[in-house]
C-alpha positions in Angstrom: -17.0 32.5 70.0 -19.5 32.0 73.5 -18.4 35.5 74.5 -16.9 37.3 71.8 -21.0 36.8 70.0 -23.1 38.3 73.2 -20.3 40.9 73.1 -20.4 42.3 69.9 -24.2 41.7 69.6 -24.1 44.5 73.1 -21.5 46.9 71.4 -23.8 47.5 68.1 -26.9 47.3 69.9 -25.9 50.2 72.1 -24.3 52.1 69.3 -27.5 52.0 67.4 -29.6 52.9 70.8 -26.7 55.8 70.9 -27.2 57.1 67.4 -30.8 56.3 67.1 -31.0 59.0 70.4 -28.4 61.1 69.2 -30.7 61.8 65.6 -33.7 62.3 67.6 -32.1 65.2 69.5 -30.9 67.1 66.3 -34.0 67.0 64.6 -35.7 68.5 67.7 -33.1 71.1 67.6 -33.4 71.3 63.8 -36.9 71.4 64.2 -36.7 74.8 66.3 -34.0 76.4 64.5 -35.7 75.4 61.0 -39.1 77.0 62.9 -37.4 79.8 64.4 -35.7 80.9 60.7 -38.8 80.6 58.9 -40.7 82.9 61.0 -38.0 85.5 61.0 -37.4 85.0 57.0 -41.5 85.6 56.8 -41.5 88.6 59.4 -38.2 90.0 56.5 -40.9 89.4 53.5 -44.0 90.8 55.2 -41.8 94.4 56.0 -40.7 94.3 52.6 -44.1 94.0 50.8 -44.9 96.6 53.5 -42.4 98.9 52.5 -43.3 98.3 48.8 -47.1 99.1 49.4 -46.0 102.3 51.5 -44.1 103.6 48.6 -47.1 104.0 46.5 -49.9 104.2 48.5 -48.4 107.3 50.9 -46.8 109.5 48.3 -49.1 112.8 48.9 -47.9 116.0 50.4 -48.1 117.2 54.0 -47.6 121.0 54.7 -46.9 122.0 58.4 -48.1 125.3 59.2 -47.9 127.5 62.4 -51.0 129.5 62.9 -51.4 132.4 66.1 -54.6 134.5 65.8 -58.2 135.1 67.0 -58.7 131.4 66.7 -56.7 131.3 69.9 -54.9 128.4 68.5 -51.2 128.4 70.8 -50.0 124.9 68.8 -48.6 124.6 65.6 -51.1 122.3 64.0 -50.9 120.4 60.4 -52.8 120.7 57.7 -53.4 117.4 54.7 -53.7 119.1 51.4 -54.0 115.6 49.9 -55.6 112.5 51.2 -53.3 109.6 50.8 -55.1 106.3 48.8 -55.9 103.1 50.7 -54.0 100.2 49.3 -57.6 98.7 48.1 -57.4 101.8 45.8 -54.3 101.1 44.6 -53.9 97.4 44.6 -56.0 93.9 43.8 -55.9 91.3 45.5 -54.3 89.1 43.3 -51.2 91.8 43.0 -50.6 92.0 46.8 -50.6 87.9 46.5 -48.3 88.0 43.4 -45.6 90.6 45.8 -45.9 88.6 48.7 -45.7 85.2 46.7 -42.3 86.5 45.0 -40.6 88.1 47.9 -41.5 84.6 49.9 -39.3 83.4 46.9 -36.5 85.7 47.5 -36.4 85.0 51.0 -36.2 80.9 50.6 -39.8 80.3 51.3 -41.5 79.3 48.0 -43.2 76.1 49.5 -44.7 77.8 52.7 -48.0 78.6 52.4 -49.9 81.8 53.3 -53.0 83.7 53.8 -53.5 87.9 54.2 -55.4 90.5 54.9 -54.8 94.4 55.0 -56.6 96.2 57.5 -56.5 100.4 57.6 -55.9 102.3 61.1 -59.3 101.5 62.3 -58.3 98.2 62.2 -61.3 97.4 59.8 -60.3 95.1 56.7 -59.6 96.9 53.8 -59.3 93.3 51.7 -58.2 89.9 52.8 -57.3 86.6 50.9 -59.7 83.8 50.6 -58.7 81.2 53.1 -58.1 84.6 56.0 -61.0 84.0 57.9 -60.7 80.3 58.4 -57.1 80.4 59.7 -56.9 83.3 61.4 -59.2 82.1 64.7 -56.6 79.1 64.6 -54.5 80.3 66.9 -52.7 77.1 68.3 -51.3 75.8 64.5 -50.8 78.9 62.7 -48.0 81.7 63.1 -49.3 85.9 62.2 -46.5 88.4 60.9 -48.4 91.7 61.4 -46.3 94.2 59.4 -47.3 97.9 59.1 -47.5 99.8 55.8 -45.3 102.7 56.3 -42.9 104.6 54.2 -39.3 103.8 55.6 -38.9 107.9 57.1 -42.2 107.8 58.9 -42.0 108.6 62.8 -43.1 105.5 65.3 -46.3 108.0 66.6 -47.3 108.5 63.0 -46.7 105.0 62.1 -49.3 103.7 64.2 -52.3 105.5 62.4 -51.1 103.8 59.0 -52.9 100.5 57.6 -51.4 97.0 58.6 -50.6 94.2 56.3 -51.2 90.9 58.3 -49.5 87.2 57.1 -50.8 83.9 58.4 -48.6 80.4 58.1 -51.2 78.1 58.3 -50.5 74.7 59.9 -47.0 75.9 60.5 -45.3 73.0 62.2 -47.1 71.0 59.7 -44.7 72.9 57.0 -41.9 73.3 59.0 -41.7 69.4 58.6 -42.3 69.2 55.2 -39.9 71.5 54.5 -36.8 68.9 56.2 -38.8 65.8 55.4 -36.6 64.6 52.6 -33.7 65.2 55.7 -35.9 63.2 58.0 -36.0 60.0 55.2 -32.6 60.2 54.6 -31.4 59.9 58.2 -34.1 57.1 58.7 -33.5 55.0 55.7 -29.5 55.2 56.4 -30.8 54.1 60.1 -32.8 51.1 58.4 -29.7 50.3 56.4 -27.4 50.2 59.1 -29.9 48.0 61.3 -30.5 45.6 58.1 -26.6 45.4 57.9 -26.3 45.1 61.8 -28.9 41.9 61.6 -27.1 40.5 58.4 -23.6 40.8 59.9 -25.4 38.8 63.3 -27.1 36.1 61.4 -23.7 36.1 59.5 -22.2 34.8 62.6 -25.0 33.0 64.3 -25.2 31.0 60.6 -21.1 30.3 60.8 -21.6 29.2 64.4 -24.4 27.0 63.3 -22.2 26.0 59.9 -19.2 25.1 62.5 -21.2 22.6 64.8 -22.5 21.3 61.7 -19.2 20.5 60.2 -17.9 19.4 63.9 -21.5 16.8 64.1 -20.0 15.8 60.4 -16.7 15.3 60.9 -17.2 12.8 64.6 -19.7 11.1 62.1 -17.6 10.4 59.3 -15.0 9.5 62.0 -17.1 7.3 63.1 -18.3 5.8 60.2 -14.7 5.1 58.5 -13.8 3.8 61.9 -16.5 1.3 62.5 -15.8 -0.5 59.2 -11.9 -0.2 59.7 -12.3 -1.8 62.9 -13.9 -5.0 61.4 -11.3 -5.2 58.5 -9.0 -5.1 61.1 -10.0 -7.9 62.8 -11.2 -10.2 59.9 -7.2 -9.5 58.5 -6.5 -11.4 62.5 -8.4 -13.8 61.8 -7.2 -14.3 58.7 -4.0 -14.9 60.1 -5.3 -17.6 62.2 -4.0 -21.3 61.5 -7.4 -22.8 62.1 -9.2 -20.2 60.0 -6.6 -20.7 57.3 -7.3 -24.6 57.1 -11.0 -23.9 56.9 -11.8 -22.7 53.5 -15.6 -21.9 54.7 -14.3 -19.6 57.4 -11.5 -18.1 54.8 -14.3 -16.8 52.4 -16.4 -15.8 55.9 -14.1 -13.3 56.2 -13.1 -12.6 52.7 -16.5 -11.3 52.2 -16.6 -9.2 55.4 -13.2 -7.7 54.4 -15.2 -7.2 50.7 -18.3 -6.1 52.2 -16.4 -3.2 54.7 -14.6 -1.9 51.9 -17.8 -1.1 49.7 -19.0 0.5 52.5 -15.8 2.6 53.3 -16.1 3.4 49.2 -19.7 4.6 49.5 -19.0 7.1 52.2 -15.7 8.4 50.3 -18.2 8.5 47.5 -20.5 10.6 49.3 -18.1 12.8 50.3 -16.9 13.6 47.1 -20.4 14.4 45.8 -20.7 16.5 48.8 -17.8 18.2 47.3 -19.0 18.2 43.9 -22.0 19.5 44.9 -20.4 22.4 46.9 -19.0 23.4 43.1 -22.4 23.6 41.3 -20.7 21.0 39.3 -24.0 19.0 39.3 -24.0 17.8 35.6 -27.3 16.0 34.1 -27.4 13.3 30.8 -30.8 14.2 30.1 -32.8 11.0 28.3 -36.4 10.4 28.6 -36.9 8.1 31.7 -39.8 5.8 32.8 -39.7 6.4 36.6 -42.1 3.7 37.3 -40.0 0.6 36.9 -37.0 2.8 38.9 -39.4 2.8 41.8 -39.9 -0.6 41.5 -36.4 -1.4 41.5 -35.3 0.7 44.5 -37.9 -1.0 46.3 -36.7 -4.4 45.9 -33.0 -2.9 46.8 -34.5 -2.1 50.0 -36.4 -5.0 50.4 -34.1 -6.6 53.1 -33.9 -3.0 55.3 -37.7 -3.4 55.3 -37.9 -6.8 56.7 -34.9 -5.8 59.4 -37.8 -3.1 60.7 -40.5 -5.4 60.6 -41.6 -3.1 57.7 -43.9 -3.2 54.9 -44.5 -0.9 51.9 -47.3 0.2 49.7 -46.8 1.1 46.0 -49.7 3.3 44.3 -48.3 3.7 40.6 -51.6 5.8 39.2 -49.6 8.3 36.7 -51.1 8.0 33.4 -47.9 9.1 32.1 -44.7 8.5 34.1 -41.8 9.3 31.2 -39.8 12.6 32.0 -36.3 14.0 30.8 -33.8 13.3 33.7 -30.6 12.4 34.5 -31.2 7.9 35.3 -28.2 8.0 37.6 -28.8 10.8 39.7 -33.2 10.6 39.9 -32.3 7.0 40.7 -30.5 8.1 43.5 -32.7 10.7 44.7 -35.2 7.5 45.1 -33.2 5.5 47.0 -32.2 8.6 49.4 -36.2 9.1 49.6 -36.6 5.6 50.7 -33.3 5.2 52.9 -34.3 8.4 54.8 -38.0 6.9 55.5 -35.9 3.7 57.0 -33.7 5.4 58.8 -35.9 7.5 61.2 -38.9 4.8 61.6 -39.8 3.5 64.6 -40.6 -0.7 64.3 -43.2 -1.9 62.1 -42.4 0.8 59.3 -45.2 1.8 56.9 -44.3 2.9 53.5 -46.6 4.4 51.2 -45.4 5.2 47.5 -47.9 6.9 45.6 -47.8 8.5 41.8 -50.1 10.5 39.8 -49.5 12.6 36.9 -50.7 16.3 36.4 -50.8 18.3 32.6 -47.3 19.1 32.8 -45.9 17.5 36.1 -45.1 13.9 36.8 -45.9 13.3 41.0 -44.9 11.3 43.5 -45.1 11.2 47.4 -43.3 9.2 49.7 -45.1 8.6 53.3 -43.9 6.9 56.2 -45.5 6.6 59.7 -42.0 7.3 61.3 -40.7 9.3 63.8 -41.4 12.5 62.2 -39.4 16.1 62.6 -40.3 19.0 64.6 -40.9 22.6 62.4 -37.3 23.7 62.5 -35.9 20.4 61.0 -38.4 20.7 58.4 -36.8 24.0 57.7 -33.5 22.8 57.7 -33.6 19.3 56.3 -32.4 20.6 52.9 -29.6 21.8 54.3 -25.8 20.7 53.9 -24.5 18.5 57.0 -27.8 19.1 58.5 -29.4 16.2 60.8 -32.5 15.9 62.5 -31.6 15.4 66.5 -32.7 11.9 67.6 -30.4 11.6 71.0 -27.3 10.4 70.2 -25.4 11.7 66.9 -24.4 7.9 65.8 -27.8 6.0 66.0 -29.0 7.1 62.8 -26.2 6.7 59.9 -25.4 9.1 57.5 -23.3 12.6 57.1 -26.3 14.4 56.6 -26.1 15.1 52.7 -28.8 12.8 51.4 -31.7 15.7 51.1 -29.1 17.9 50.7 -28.4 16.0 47.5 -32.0 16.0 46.7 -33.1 19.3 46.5 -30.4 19.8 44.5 -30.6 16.9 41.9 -34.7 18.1 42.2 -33.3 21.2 41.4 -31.4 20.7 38.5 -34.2 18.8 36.8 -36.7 21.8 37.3 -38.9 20.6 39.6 -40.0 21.1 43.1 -39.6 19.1 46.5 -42.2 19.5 49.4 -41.9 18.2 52.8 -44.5 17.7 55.5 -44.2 15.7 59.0 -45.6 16.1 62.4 -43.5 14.7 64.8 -44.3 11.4 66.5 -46.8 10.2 63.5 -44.3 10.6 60.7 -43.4 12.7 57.3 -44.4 12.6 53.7 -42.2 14.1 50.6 -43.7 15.2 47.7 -41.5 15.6 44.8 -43.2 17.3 40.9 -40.9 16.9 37.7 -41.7 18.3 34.6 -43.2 15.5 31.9 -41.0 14.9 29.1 -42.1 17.2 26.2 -40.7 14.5 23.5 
C-alpha cells in the first residue's frame, strides 16, 4: 500500500496533465479550422447577395457598334443606350440587411454578427449600415469580405468598374468562441468531473489507509486491554491454589474480589465493543421520557469521585439552567456524561480541574464540560468524533480506551437532536459544549 499509493497517485496525475494538454491542442486547432470555415462560409454569402443585387440592378441593354468615318475613329467603340440603376436606387437598407441576414442563415451563420456598406466604382459609399464606420477602422479584431456586384457572365475587366458590396465580422475571434463555447464547457466540466473523481478515488484510499491504522491502533489496544486483566485472573486463580492462601479466609476473598473485579472489566470492554458494533448498524435505539439532567450530573460525579482524588483532582459544578428537564433516552445521556467526564480524566495532567457548567436557552438545555488538561492539537479536534480515533499522547497504551467514547457521543447527541461542540488548545486544555432540545411536555 506504501508504493502501490504514490504510484497510482503519479499514473492519474500524468494522465490528467496528458489529456488536460491533449484538449488544449484541439481547441487551438478547432479554433482555426472553426475561424478559417467561418470566413470562407461568409466570403460564399457575401458573393451570393452579390450575385442577387447584380441581377436586378444590371439588367439594361448594351449595344456594340463598329463605327469607320470622318470621325477618324479606327476602334470599334460601345455605346450605353440605358444607364444601369445604383443598388441605392433599387434597394433599402433594411432589404440588403434582410438578404444578407437570410443567406448568413443558409450558410450556418445565424449568430455571427455583421456590418455593410456598398460602395459604386468610385469607391464612394453608396449606403452603409449603422455600426460600418465604427468597425471598419478596427482592423486587428474584425474580418472584411469585399464582394463585387456583378452579373455572373460579366468579364474580369468589366467587372472592376461595377459597385462593391463590403461585409465586416466584428470582434471575430470574439464570435468564433462563442460560437464552440458550449464545446469548450463541456470538455471542461467532464475535465472538472474526472479531477473531482480522481481526488475522491485518492482520499478514498488515503481514508482506508487511515481507517486500517486505525483498526490496527484498535485491535493492539483491545489486545492489550483483555490481556492485562487476563493476566491478573490468571494469577489470582495461582494463588488461589495456594495452601496458605486457602487457609486464610481474608486472603481467599483478596483475591475473589480481584478475580470479580477483572471480570467486570473484561465485560465492559466486550460491552463496548458490541456498541461499537451496534453503533456501526445505525441500530442506535432511544426510550424517550422526560429527564432531569441535573441530578444525572450529580450522580456521575460522585461515580468519578475516586478517579478525581487518584489525580489529585477537583471539580466545579455550576447547575444555573432554569429549566434542566428534556426528552432523552436515561441510559444512553447517562452515558454520554460519564464518557464527558472519563475523557477529561483521562488526558489531564496532575492536579485536574473540572468545571461543569449548565444554563438553559428558549429552546436548548446547555452544558459545558472544561478541563485544564492536556488539550488536542487542530486535527484531533477534527477527528475526535471519529470511530477508533485517538488523540496521540506517546505511547498507544498510556491512555485506556478503544477510542469509541466521542464516537459514541456524537452519535447518542445525535439521535437526541442536538449539537456537540469542541474547543481545546493544546497544553492548557479542552472544553465540550453539548445543546439538547428542552422537553416540549
Amino acid at each position: 500500500m506504501k508504493r502501490t499509493l504514490p504510484l497510482i497517485i503519479i499514473l492519474i496525475t500524468l494522465s490528467l496533465l496528458g489529456l488536460i494538454l491533449l484538449q488544449v491542442s484541439y481547441f487551438n486547432n478547432l479554433l482555426t479550422e472553426t475561424s478559417n470555415q467561418t470566413y470562407f462560409k461568409a466570403k460564399v454569402a457575401g458573393d451570393a447577395v452579390s450575385t442577387e443585387l447584380a441581377k436586378s440592378s444590371h439588367s439594361g441593354k448594351m449595344i456594340r457598334s463598329t463605327w469607320k468615318g470622318g470621325l477618324s475613329l479606327s476602334s470599334p467603340f460601345k455605346l450605353q443606350l440605358f444607364k444601369d440603376p445604383l443598388v441605392n436606387e433599387r434597394f433599402t437598407l433594411d432589404e440588403i440587411n434582410a438578404k444578407i441576414k437570410e443567406t448568413f442563415e443558409k450558410e450556418g451563420l445565424k449568430n455571427i454578427r455583421f456590418e455593410f456598406a456598398v460602395t459604386d466604382k468610385n469607391d464612394d459609399y453608396e449606403m452603409f449600415s449603422r455600426g460600418y464606420e465604427k468597425e471598419f477602422w478596427d482592423t486587428l479584431n474584425n474580418k472584411r469580405v469585399f464582394c463585387p456586384i456583378v452579373p455572373k457572365d460579366a468579364e474580369l475587366e468589366v467587372a472592376q468598374r461595377f459597385e462593391i458590396l463590403i461585409l465586416i465580422l466584428p470582434n471575430f475571434e470574439k464570435q468564433i468562441w462563442a460560437s464552440i463555447r458550449w464545446i469548450l464547457v463541456g470538455a471542461i466540466c467532464f475535465t472538472l468531473i474526472i479531477i473531482a473523481a480522481f481526488y475522491v478515488t485518492v482520499s478514498t484510499l488515503l481514508n482506508q489507509k487511515k481507517l486500517s491504522q486505525i483498526k490496527s491502533d484498535f485491535i493492539n489496544n483491545m489486545t492489550h486491554e483483555l490481556k492485562t486483566p487476563l493476566a491478573t485472573i490468571s494469577l489470582a486463580v495461582d494463588a488461589l491454589k495456594n495452601e496458605k492462601v486457602m487457609a486464610n479466609k481474608e486472603k481467599m476473598s483478596y483475591f475473589n474480589n480481584i478475580i470479580k473485579e477483572e471480570n467486570t472489566r473484561m465485560n465492559k470492554h466486550v460491552e463496548t465493543i458490541l456498541q461499537a458494533a451496534t453503533m456501526e448498524k445505525q441500530e442506535l435505539k432511544l426510550n424517550l421520557s422526560p429527564l432531569h439532567v441535573h441530578p444525572m450530573i450529580e450522580q456521575t460525579i460522585d461515580n468519578f469521585k475516586l478517579q478525581l482524588q487518584d489525580k489529585g483532582g477537583d471539580f466545579q459544578l455550576l447547575l444555573n439552567a432554569k429549566n434542566d428537564i428534556i426528552n432523552g433516552d436515561e441510559v444512553h445521556f447517562f452515558n454520554l456524561i460519564s464518557n464527558l467526564i472519563d475523557n477529561a480524566i483521562k488526558y489531564s495532567k496532575d492536579k485536574l480541574e473540572l468545571k461543569i457548567s449548565t444554563h438553559s436557552t428558549k429552546n436548548y438545555f446547555v452544558m459545558r464540560f472544561e478541563d485544564n488538561g492536556i488539550g488536542m492539537s487542530k486535527e484531533t479536534v477534527k477527528r475526535i468524533f471519529e470511530k477508533f480515533y485517538r488523540a496521540h499522547t506517546g505511547n498507544v497504551h498510556n491512555v485506556k480506551g478503544f477510542g469509541l467514547g466521542m464516537s459514541y457521543a456524537k452519535q447518542v447527541i445525535d439521535a437526541h437532536k442536538g449539537r456537540i461542540m469542541v474547543e481545546s488548545t493544546p497544553g492548557k486544555g479542552s472544553s465540550f459544549t453539548v445543546e439538547v432540545p428542552l422537553s416540549q411536555i
